[in-house]
N, C-alpha and C positions, 0 to 999 in steps of 0.2 A: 447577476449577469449570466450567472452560469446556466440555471434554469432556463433561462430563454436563447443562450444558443441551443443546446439541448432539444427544447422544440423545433426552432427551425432549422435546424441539422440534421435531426432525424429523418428520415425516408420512411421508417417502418413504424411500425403502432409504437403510442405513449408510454413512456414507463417515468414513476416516480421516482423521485432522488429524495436522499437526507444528509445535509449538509450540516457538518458537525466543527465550530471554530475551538482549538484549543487553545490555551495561553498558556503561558510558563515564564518565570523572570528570567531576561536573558541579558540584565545588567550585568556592566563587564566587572563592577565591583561586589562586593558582600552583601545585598540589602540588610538594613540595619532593623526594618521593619517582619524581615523572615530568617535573617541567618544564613548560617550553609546550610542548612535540612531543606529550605527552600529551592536551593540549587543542585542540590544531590541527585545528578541521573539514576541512578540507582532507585530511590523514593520517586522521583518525576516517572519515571516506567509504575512501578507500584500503584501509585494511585490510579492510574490514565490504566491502568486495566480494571483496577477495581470499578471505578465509576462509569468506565464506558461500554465493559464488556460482563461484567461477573455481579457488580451489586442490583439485585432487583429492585430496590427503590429509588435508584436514581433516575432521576428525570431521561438520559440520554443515555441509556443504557440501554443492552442488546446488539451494539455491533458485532457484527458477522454473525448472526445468530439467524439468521431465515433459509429457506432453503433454495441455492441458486442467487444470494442476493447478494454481488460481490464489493468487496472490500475497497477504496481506492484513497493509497493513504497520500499527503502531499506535505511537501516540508519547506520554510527556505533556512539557509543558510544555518546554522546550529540545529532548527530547526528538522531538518532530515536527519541529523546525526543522531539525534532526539528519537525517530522514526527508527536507528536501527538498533539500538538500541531497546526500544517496545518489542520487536519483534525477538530479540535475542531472548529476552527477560520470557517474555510467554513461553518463546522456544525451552526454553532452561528449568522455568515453572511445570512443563507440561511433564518432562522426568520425574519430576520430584515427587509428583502426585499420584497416591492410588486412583484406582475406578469411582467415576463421581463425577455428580452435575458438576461438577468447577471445572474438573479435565475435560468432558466432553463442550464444555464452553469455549475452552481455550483453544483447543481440539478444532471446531467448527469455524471460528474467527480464522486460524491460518489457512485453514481448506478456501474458504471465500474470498482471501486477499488473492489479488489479482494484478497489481501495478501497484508503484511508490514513483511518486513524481518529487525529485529534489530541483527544487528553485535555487541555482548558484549555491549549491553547498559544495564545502572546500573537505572533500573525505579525505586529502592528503595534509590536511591543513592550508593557512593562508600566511603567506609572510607580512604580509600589514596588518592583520588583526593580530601576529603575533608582535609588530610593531609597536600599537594601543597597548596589547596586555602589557609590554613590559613596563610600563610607564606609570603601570599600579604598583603597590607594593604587593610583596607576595600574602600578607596576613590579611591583604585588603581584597583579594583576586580571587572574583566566580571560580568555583569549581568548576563548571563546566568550559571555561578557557582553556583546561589543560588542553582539552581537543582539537586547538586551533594552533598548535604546532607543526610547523612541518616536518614532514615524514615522524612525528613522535609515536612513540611507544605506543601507547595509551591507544590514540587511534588506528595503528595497527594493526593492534588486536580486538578494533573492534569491526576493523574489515575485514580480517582472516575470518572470522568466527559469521559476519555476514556471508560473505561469497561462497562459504563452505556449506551453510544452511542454504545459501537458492540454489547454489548448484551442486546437488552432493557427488554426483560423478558429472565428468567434466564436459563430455559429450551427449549428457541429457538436459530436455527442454529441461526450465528454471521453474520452479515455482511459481513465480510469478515475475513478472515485466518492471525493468526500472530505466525510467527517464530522465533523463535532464535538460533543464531549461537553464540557459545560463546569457549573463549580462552581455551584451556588446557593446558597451559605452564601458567607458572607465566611471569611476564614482569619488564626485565632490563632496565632502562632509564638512561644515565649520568647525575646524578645531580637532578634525579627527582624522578623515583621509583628503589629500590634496592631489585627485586627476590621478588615483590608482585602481587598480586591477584585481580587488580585493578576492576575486576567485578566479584562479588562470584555469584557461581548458584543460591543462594536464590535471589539476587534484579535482575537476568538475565531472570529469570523464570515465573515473574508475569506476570498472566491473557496471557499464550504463548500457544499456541494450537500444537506446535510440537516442540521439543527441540531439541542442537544436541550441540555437542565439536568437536574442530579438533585441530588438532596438532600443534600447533602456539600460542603466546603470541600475548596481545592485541591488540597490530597494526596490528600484519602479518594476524590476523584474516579475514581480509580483503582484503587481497594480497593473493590471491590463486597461488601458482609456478607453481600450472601442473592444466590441462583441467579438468582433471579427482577427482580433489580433492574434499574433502566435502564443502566448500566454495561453490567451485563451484555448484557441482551436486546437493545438495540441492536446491539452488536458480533455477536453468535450469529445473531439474525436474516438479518442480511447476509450474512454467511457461507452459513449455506440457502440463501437466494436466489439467491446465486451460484453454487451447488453446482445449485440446478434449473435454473437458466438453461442453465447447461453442457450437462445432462443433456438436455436440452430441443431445445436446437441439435445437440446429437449423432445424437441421433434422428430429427432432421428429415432431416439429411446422410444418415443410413444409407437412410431414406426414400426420399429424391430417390434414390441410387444404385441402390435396388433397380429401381425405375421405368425408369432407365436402360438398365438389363441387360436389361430385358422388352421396352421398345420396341429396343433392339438387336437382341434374339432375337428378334421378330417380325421387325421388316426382315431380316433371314438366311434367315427361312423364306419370307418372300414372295418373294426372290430367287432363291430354291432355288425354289419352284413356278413360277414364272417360267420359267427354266433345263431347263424338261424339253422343253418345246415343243409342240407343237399334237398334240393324238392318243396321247400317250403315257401310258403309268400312271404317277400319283404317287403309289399306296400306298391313296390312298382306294377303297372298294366305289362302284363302277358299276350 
């Protein structure tokens, strides 16, 4: 769906997209099938750079790696915490490393991120998902639940350590753009939520540079029905935008360099008539 509002949204010439689906287990217990290594944010970041950015044989590998080709990550609900999570590890990764194709990989992937769309993710945590958790045992309980605390520790520090990376002083643009899409309905689960608010505005809103609600409870937040819906058109819009801005800056560059070349090539030639000396022909009719 995306690709096609994309065409008929656009005003200005075509550009190609690559749409990249991750998974990750986001059972609220232990799979017994993976363990906790399965669940370990820590390793979930680890790989999802290996494969998507740094290993050359992976099939979908090379993100952020073109030049001009920008980044547009999207997350829902643990999902974006997921998101900052990637972003801290690279950031953290990129110190640790001498001069080398891996750093300049890593290096080039942040320069091209450009926006991070969170879908109803609860960055302060959620008090019903911390509801669900408690109902696990704790030997039974995803690691990654710690997160869904509220106000907890854990996710604290790992918005201090985001907000500090986009914005390193306080009054300069961001790195890059972050949204939020967040539910307007309350959300019915069998057996899990009954007619609750599983991400309030307050923990959906932190350190978000554009806000938005649509018509849908938590899941569907992310299931958009029709082309035209805010799901949708918020994310696609962006994308444009980002796509002119580029196109925009490109052009000014080629600009400015032509101007270069001309004032260069005039100085050469004034230099050159300069060079002939008093009384001599320089080609021009006398």
């Amino acid at each position: 769906m995306l690709p096609e509002y994309l065409k008929e949204g656009n005003q200005g010439p075509g550009f190609d997209i690559r749409v990249l689906a991750v998974t990750y287990d986001s059972r609220s217990n232990i799979p017994s099938d993976i363990g906790v290594a399965g669940t370990d944010d820590y390793l979930l970041s680890e790989n999802l750079v290996k494969n998507l950015i740094l290993n050359p044989k992976a099939r979908v590998a090379g993100v952020g790696q073109g030049y001009d080709v920008p980044v547009i990550l999207v997350g829902h609900d643990l999902g974006g915490i997921l998101i900052k999570q990637l972003i801290l590890y690279v950031e953290n990764k990129l110190h640790a490393l001498d001069e080398g194709e891996e750093k300049e990989k890593l290096t080039k992937f942040l320069m091209n991120l450009t926006s991070v769309f969170f879908y109803s993710t609860p960055h302060n945590g959620s008090a019903d998902i911390k509801k669900l958790m408690n109902k696990i045992p704790a030997d039974n309980r995803s690691p990654l639940l710690r997160f869904m605390t509220v106000l907890g520790k854990e996710m604290a520090r790992v918005n201090a350590r985001f907000t500090e990376y986009r914005r390193p002083r306080f009054n300069e643009r961001p790195r890059f753009k972050t949204f939020a899409i967040n539910a307007a309905f309350c959300t019915t689960l069998d057996g899990i939520f009954d007619k609750e608010e599983v991400c309030p505005e307050g923990t959906a809103r932190l350190d978000i540079d554009q806000y938005y609600t649509v018509q849908a409870n938590h899941y569907q937040v992310c299931q958009p029905k029709a082309m035209y819906s805010n799901s949708m058109t918020n994310l696609g819009t962006n994308i444009i935008e980002v796509v002119n801005e580029i196109r925009s800056r490109v052009a000014a560059e080629q600009e400015l360099q032509r101007l270069e070349r001309l004032r260069a090539f005039g100085k050469e030639l004034a230099e050159s008539n300069n060079h002939t000396g008093p009384g001599r022909e320089t080609g021009a009719l006398r």
